[in-house]
DRENFIBA-265320 format. One line per 5 residues: number of its first residue (from 1); their letters; for each residue x, y, z of C-alpha. Coordinates in steps of 0.1 Angstrom, whole numbers, always signed. Last residue first. Example, Ala and Ser with C-alpha at 12.3 -4.5 7.8 and 13.67 -1.06 7.14 Angstrom:
<atoms>
2) SA) +137/-11/+71 ~ +123/-45/+78;
</atoms>
This chain:
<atoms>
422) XXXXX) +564/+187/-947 ~ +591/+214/-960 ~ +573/+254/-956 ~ +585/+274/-984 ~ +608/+306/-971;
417) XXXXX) +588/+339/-972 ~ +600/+366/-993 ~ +569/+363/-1017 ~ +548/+370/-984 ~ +565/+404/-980;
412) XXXXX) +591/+414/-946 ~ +585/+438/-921 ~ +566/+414/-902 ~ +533/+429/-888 ~ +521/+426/-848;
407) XXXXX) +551/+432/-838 ~ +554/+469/-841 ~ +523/+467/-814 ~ +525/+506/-816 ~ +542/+507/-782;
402) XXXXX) +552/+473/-771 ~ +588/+475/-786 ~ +596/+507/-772 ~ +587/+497/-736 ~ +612/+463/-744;
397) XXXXX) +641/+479/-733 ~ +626/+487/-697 ~ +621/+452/-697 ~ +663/+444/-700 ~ +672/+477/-681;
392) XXXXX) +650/+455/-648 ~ +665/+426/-659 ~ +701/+445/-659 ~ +691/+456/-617 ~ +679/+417/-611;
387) XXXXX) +716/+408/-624 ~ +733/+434/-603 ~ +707/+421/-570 ~ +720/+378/-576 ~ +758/+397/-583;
382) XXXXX) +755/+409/-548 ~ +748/+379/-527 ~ +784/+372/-521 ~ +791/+404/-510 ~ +801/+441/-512;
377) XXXXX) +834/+446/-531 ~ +842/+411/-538 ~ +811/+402/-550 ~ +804/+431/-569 ~ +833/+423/-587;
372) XXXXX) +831/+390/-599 ~ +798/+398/-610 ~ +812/+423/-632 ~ +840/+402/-647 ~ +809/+374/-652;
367) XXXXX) +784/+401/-669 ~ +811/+411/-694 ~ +817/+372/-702 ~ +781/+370/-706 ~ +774/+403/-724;
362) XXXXX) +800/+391/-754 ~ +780/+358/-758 ~ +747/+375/-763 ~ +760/+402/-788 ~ +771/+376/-807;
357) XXXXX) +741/+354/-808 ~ +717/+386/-817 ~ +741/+392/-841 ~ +740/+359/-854 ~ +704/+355/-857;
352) XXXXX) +704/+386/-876 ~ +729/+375/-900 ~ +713/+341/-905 ~ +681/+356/-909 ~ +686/+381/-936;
347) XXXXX) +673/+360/-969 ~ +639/+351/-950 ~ +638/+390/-933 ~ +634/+391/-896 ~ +603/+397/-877;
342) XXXXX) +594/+359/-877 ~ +625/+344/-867 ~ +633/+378/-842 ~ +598/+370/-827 ~ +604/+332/-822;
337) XXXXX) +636/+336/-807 ~ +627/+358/-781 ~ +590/+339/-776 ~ +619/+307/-765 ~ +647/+324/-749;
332) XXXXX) +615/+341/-728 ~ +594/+316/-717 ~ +623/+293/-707 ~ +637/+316/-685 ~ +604/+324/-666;
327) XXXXX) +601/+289/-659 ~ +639/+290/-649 ~ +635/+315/-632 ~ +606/+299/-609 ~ +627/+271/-601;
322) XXXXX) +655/+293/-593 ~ +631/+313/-564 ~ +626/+280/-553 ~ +661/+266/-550 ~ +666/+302/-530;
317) XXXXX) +641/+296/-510 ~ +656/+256/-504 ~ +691/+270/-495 ~ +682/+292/-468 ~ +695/+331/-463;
312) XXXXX) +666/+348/-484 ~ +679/+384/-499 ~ +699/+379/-529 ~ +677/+347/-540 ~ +645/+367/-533;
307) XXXXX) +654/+395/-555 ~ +667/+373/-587 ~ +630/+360/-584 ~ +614/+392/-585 ~ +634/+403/-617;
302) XXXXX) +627/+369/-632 ~ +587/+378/-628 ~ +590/+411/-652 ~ +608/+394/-674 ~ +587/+363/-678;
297) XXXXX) +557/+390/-680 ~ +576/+410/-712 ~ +580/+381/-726 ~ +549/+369/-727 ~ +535/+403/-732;
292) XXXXX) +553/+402/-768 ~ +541/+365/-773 ~ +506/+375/-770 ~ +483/+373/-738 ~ +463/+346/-729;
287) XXXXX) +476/+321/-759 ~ +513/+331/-752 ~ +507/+323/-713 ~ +495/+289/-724 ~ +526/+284/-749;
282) XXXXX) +545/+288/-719 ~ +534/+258/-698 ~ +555/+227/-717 ~ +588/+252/-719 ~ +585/+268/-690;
277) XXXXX) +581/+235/-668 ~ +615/+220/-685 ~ +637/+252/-674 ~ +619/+252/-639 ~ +632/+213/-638;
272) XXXXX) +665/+230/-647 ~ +664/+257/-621 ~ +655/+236/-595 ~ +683/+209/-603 ~ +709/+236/-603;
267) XXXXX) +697/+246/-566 ~ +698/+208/-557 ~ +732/+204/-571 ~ +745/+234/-552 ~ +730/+222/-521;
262) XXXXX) +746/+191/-523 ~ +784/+205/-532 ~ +777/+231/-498 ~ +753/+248/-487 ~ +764/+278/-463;
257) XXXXX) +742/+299/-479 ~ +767/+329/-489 ~ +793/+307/-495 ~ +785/+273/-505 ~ +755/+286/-522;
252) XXXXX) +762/+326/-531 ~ +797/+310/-543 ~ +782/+283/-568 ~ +758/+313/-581 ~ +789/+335/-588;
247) XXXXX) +796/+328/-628 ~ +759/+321/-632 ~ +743/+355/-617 ~ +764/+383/-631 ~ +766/+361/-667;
242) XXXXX) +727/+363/-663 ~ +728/+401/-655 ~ +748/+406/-689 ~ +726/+383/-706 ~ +699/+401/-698;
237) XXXXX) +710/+430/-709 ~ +717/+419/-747 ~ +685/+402/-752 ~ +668/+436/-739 ~ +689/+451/-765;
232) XXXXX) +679/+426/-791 ~ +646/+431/-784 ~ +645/+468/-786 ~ +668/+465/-821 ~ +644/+441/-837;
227) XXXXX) +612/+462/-829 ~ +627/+493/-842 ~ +646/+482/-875 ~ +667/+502/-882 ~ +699/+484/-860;
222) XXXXX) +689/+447/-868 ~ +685/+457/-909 ~ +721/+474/-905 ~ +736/+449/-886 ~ +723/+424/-913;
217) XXXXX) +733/+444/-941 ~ +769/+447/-929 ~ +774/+408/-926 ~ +764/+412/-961 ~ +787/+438/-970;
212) XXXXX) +816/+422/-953 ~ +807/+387/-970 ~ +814/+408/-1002 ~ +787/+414/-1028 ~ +807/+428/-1065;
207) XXXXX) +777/+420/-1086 ~ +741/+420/-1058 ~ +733/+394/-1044 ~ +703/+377/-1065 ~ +672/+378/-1040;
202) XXXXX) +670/+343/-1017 ~ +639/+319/-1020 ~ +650/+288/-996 ~ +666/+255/-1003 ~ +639/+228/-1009;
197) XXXXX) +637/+208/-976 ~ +644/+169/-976 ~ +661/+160/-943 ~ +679/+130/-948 ~ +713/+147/-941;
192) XXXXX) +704/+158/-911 ~ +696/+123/-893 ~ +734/+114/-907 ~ +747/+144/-889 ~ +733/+140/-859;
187) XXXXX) +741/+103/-859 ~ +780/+117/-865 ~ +774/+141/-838 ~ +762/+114/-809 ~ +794/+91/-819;
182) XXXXX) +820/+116/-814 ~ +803/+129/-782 ~ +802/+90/-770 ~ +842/+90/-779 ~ +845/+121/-759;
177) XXXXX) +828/+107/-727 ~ +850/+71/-732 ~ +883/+88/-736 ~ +891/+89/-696 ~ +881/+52/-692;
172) XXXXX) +853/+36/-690 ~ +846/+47/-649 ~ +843/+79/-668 ~ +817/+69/-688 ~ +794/+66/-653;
167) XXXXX) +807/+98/-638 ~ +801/+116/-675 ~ +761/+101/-678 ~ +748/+130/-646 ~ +764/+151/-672;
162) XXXXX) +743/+143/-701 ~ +708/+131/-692 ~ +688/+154/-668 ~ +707/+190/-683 ~ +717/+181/-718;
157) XXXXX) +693/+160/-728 ~ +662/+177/-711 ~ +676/+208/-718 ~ +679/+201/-754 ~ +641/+190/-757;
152) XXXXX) +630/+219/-741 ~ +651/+239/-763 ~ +639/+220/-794 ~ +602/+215/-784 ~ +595/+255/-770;
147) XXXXX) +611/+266/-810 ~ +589/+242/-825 ~ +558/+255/-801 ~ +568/+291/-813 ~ +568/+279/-849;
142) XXXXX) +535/+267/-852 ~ +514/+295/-866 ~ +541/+308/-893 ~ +539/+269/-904 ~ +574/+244/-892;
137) XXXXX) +605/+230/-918 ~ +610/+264/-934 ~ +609/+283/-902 ~ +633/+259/-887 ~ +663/+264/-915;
132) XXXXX) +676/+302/-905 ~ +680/+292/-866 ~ +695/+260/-874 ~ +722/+280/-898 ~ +729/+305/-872;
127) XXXXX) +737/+274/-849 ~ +758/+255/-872 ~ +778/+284/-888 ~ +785/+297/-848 ~ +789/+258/-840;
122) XXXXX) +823/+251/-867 ~ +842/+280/-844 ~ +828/+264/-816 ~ +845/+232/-823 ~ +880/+246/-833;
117) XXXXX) +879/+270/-802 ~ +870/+236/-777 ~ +897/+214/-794 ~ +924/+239/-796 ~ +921/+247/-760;
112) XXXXX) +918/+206/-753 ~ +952/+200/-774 ~ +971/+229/-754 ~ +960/+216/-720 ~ +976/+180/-730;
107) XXXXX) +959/+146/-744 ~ +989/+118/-760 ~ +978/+91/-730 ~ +967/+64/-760 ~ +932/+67/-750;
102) XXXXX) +932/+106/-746 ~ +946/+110/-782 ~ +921/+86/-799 ~ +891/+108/-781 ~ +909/+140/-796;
97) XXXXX) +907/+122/-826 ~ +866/+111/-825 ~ +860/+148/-811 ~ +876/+163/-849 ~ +856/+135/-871;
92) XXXXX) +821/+143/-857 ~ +824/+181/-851 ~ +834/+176/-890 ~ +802/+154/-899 ~ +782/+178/-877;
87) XXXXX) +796/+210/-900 ~ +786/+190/-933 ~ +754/+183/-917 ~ +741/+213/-903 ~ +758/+228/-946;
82) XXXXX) +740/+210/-960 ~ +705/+217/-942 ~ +714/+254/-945 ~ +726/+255/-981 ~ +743/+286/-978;
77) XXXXX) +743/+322/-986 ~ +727/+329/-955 ~ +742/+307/-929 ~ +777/+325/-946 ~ +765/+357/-938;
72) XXXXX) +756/+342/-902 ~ +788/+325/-895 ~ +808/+356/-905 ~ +789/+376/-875 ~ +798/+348/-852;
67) XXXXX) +835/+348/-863 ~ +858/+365/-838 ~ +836/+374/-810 ~ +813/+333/-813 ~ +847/+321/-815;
62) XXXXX) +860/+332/-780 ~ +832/+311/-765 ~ +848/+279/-759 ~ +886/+298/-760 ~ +871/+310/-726;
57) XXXXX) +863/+275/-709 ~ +896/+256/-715 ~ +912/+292/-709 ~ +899/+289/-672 ~ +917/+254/-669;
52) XXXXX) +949/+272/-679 ~ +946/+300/-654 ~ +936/+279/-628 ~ +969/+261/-628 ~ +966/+226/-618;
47) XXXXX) +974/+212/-650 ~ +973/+178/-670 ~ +945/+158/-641 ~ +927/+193/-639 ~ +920/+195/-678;
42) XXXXX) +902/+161/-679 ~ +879/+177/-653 ~ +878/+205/-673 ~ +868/+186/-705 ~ +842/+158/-692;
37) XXXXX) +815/+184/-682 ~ +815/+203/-713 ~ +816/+167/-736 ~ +790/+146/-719 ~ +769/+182/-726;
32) XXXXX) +781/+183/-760 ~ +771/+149/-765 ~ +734/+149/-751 ~ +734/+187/-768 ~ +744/+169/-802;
27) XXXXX) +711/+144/-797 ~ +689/+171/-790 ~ +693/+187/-820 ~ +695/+158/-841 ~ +661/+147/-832;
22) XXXXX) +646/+174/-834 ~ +659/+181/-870 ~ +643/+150/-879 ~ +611/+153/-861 ~ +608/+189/-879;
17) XXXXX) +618/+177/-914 ~ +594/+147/-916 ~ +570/+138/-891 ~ +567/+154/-856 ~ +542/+179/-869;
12) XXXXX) +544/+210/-850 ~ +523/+223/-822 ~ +499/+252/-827 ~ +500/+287/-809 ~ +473/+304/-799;
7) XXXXX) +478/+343/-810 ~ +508/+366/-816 ~ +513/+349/-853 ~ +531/+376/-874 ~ +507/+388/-907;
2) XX) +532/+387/-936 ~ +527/+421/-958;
</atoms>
């Protein structure tokens, strides 16, 4: 049996594979963010109905209902590192056209739609096959601190780089933050393809596999296996209260607070400096008490937070209270992620990533529709106390998880366990 790291974690080399894939990482979240802020701006110069805009956004995470299950079986029958770059090289190819199209005046509403499900339909292979490829690149012992580098990393990129870049591309000309999107995923791709990183040790599928068996032994590994399905239901929750919180916050500031544009910006800039904070401090709250505690604690904390910002009536309380979620935030995608990595089976990774994905992408559109309607039924601070309520299910999921320490062993054997590349 595979002894999980709960203890001290240790930081990752930042030559060979893991710099590399780093690197590339944070480079395609610079360009997707130029990218998400540049598209419904571009789509309110063709249309001004709402309805159109809002399909801009929907059709971006339509593909991970339809085919993020598929992208994990495939994740796991792949080449991982092939198949980052492949799918970059593509994302790289598909954004430089649409940039084309916008130059010479030929964009429209239906050629952004197509644009945003194409592209998400190539991330949910890209994503689940990131996720599958880190813990052959970074020790047992170091890959929380990989996992806190990459998202920190990525929020640095995407939230203090990216869109404060689009006004300034803009002035280039309409094409200009697509074209830089273009360029950021062919680099990405290109940084990926030097990785060097044997493929990993996979069991012979069985004669006669389908990708519908596959995808089915994935769900069915996630669903018996206790300390996988606690987390990925507290997972699931929280994203519900988070789609409650983020698809109403700009009306609980202008509205509720009276802030206007400014104080929106300064509450998002709270919660992404929070963001940055959890992910340099939250390997200290692992080393004091265990990654499962950890996320119990960051849990436990956003519930209070999510409290003060339905209740306090001043924009720089509530700025606070976002500060200290996103801390809290940070601390949790990042031990989440690590203990489904190191709970999951090597050759079943990919599927169970993308369930946990899936199910995280449905709960955010279901948390925005129910947002939406507390807030017109009893105020615009509502959704802010429905999210703190699914935080609360969310840690109450977790009770079953910390009972028998069913972390504290991987289910999976040492001959399993994917060869570490240096």
């Amino acid at each position: 049996m595979a002894t999980v790291d709960t203890g001290e974690p240790r930081a990752p080399a930042w030559r060979g594979g893991f710099g590399r894939l780093w690197s590339a990482a944070v480079l395609s979240s610079f360009g997707d963010a130029l990218r998400t802020a540049a598209l419904p701006l571009l789509a309110a110069t063709l249309t001004d109905r709402p309805l159109l805009i809002a399909a801009v956004t929907a059709c971006g995470y339509l593909p991970w209902l339809v085919f993020g299950l598929l992208g994990g079986a495939v994740a796991d029958r792949v080449d991982q590192r092939r198949a980052m770059w492949t799918v970059d090289a593509l994302r790289g190819l598909l954004v430089a056209a649409f940039a084309a199209a916008v130059a010479l005046g030929h964009a429209s509403v239906t050629l952004l739609i197509a644009l945003a499900f194409a592209l998400t339909t190539l991330q949910t292979l890209f994503d689940n096959a990131a996720t599958a490829l880190l813990p052959s690149l970074v020790g047992p012992a170091e890959l929380g601190a990989a996992n806190a580098r990459l998202m920190t990393g990525q929020r640095v990129a995407g939230g203090l780089l990216g869109a404060p870049a689009v006004p300034l591309l803009l002035m280039a000309g309409a094409a200009m933050p697509f074209a830089a999107d273009a360029v950021t995923f062919l680099a990405a791709a290109a940084l990926l393809a030097s990785l060097r990183t044997a493929p990993p040790e996979r069991a012979p599928r069985p004669a006669g596999s389908t990708l519908r068996r596959e995808i089915a032994d994935g769900l069915r590994t996630l669903w018996h296996d206790r300390a996988l399905r606690g987390l990925c239901a507290a997972t699931a929750l929280c994203n519900i209260g988070m789609g409650a919180l983020i698809a109403t916050l700009v009306l609980l500031v202008t509205g509720w607070l009276d802030a206007g544009t400014t104080g929106y910006a300064v509450a998002m800039t709270a919660y992404t400096v929070g963001s940055l904070v959890g992910g340099l401090v939250g390997g200290v709250l692992v080393a004091r008490v265990g990654r499962v505690r950890a996320v119990v604690c960051a849990g436990t904390v956003q519930i209070g937070a999510l409290l003060v910002m339905g209740s306090v009536r001043h924009v720089v309380a509530l700025a606070g209270a976002l500060a200290v979620f996103g801390v809290m935030g940070m601390v949790w995608n990042v031990n989440t992620t690590t203990l489904m990595q190191q709970r999951s089976p090597a050759d079943l990774l990919g599927r169970v990533s993308s369930a946990f994905r899936t199910l995280g992408v449905a709960g955010a559109p279901l948390g925005a529709l129910l947002g939406g309607a507390a807030a017109t039924a009893w105020g615009l601070n509502s959704p802010a106390l429905l999210a703190a309520a699914f935080f609360g299910l969310s840690v109450a999921a977790l009770i079953p998880v910390r009972k028998g320490d069913v972390f504290d062993v991987a289910p999976h054997d040492d001959s399993t366990t994917t060869p570490v590349a240096r």
